[in-house]
N, C-alpha and C positions, 0 to 999 in steps of 0.2 A: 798351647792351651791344654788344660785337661779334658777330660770325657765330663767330669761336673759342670764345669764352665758352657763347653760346647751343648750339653744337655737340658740346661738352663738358659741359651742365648734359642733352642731349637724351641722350648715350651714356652718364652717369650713372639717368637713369629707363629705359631701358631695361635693363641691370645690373640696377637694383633689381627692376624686373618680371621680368625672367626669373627673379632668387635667391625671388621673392616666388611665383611660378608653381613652381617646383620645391619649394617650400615645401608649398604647396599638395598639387601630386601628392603627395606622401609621406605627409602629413595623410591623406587621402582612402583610399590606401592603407592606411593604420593603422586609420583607421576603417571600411572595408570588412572586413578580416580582421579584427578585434574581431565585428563586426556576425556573421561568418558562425560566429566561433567562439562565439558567444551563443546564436545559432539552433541550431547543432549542439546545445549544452550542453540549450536548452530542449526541443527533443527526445528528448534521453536522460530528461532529469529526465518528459516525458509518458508515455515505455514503461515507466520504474521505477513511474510512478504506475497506470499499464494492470495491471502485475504484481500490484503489490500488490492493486487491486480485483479483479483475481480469486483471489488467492489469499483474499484474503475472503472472498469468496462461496465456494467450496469450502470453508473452514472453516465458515463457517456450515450449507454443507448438511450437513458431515458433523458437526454441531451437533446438528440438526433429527432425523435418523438412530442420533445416539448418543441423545439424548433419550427419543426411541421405544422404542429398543432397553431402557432403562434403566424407563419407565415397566410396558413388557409387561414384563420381567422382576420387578419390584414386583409386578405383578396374577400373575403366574404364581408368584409364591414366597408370597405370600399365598392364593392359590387351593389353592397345594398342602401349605399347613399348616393351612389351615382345615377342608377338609375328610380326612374319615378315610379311611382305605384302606380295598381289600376283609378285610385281613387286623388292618384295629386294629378294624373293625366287630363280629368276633369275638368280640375280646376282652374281658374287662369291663372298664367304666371306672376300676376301679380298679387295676388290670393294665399301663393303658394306659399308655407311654410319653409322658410329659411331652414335647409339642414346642416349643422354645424362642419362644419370640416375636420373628419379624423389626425387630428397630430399624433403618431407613433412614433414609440419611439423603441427601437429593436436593437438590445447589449446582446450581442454572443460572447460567451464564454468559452475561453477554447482551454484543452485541460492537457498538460504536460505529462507525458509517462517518464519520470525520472530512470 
């Protein structure tokens, strides 16, 4: 080969390595901002998941709270049909006003932590 040939096959790989190195940076580029708009993304998706557990758990306390509420209520409308007043004590039982009989009816909701 001559020194033209070999000189032109050498300014030829250099061309390529520079188109191949700019190549490169832009790749690198693409997948850096990929990469950080991923991590942003998986961030968002860990505070929407933060929110959610708690807003769980405050629906559950206030679960636990209606439950209570709902049970005393039950013992207190039963307490207070059960027993007579001072004013049906009086009166004879045959007199006495029929008190309906509470039918309740009590759904718990019980709530899965996925």
């Amino acid at each position: 080969m001559n020194s033209f040939a070999i000189d032109q096959d050498i300014s030829n790989l250099k061309r390529e390595c520079e188109e191949k190195d700019a190549t490169i940076k832009d790749l690198t580029g693409i997948l850096q901002s990929n990469n950080m708009a991923g991590s942003k993304r998986i961030q968002e998706l860990e505070d929407i998941v933060c929110r959610k557990n708690t807003m769980i758990t405050r629906l559950r306390k206030d679960m636990m709270v209606l439950e209570q509420k709902t049970v005393r209520n039950i013992v207190y409308d039963m307490d207070s049909t059960a027993s007579p007043s001072s004013s049906d004590s009086d009166s004879s039982p045959v007199n006495r006003p029929q008190v309906p009989s509470a039918k309740v009816e009590v759904t718990l909701i019980r709530i899965v932590q996925l």
